[in-house]
C-alpha positions as CSV (number, residue, x, y, z in Angstrom):
1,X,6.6,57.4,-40.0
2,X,5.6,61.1,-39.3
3,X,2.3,60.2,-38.4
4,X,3.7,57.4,-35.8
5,X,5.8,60.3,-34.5
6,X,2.8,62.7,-34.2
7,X,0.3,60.2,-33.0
8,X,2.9,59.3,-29.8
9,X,3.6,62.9,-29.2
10,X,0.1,63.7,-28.7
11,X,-0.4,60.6,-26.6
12,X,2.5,61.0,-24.2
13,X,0.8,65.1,-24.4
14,X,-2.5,63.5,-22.8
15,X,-0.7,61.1,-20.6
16,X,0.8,63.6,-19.1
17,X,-2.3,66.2,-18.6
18,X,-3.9,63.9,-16.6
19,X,-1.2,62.2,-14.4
20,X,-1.7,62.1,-10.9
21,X,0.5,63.6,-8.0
22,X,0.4,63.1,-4.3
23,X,0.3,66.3,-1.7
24,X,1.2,65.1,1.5
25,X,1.9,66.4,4.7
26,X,1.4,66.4,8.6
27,X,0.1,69.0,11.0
28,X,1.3,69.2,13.9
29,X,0.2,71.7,17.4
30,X,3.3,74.4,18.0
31,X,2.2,74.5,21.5
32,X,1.8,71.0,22.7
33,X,4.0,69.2,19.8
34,X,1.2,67.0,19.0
35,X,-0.6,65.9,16.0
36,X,-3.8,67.5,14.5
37,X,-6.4,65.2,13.3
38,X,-9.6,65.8,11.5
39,X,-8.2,69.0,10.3
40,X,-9.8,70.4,7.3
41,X,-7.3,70.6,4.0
42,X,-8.0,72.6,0.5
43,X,-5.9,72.1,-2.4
44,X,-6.6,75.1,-5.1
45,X,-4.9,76.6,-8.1
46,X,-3.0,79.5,-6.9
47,X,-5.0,81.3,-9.9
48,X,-8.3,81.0,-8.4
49,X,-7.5,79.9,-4.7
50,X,-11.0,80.9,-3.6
51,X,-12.0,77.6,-5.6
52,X,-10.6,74.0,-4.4
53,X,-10.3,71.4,-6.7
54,X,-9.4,68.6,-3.7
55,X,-10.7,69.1,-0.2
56,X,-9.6,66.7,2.3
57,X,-8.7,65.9,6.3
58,X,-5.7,65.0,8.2
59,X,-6.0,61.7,9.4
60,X,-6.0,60.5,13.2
61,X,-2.2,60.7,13.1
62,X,-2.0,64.2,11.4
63,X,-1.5,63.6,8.2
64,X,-2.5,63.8,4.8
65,X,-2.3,62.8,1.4
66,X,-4.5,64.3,-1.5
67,X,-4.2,63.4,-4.7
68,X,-4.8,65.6,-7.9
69,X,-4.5,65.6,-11.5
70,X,-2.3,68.3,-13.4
71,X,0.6,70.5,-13.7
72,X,1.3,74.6,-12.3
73,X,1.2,76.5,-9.1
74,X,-1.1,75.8,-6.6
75,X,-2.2,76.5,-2.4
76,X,-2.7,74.7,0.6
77,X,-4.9,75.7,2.8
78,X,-4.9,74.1,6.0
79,X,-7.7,75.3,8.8
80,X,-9.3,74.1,12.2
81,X,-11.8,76.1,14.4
82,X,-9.8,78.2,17.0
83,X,-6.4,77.6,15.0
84,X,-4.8,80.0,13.0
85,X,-5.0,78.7,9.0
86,X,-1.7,77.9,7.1
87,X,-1.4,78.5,3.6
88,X,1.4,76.8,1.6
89,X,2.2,77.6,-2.0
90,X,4.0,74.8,-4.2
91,X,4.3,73.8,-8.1
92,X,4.4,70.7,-9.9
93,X,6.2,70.1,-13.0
94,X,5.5,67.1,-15.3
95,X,8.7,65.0,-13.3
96,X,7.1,65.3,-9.9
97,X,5.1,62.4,-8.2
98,X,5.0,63.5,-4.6
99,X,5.2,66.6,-3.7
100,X,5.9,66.8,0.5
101,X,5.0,69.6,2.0
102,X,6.7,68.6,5.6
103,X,5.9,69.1,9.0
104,X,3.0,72.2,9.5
105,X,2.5,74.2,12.8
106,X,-0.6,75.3,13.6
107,X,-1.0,77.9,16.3
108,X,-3.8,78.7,18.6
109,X,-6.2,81.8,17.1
110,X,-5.4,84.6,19.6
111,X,-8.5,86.8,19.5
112,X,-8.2,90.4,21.1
């Protein structure tokens, strides 16, 4: 019976290392209120955010959804030429499926 016990516990263990959750969003212009499509989005852990594990676009209606595998703290980048670049931390825990990041507002890059 202990081994039954031991043997689910390290399956539900690996089950759970390797679920999958959804990162989804939209992007959306602050100056003209529109959507942002083709917009280029990196999903990293906040540990080594220089390193993307999921890279991705928005999609013709400005959004998108990225899957990924695992559990902890991680950033969203989100960057267009001319357009200032949005980061966005967030976690997952082991109960989340979908994590929604929301409406983001990119603004034009003001160069002086």
């Amino acid at each position: 019976m202990k081994l039954f016990f031991t043997v689910i516990m390290l399956f539900s263990a690996f089950a759970q290392s390797n679920a999958t959750v959804t990162i989804k969003g939209i992007l959306i212009d602050s100056a003209t209120n529109k959507v942002e499509s083709f917009a280029t989005v990196q999903i990293a852990n906040k540990n080594t955010p220089n390193t993307p594990i999921k890279i991705g676009t928005t999609d013709i209606n400005g959004k998108f959804n990225e899957k990924i595998n695992g559990y902890g703290n991680f950033i969203a980048t989100v960057s267009m030429i001319g357009k200032t670049t949005i980061t966005k931390e967030f976690s997952i825990t082991a109960t989340d499926n979908i994590i929604d990041l929301g409406t983001l507002y990119i603004f034009l890059l003001m160069i002086e």
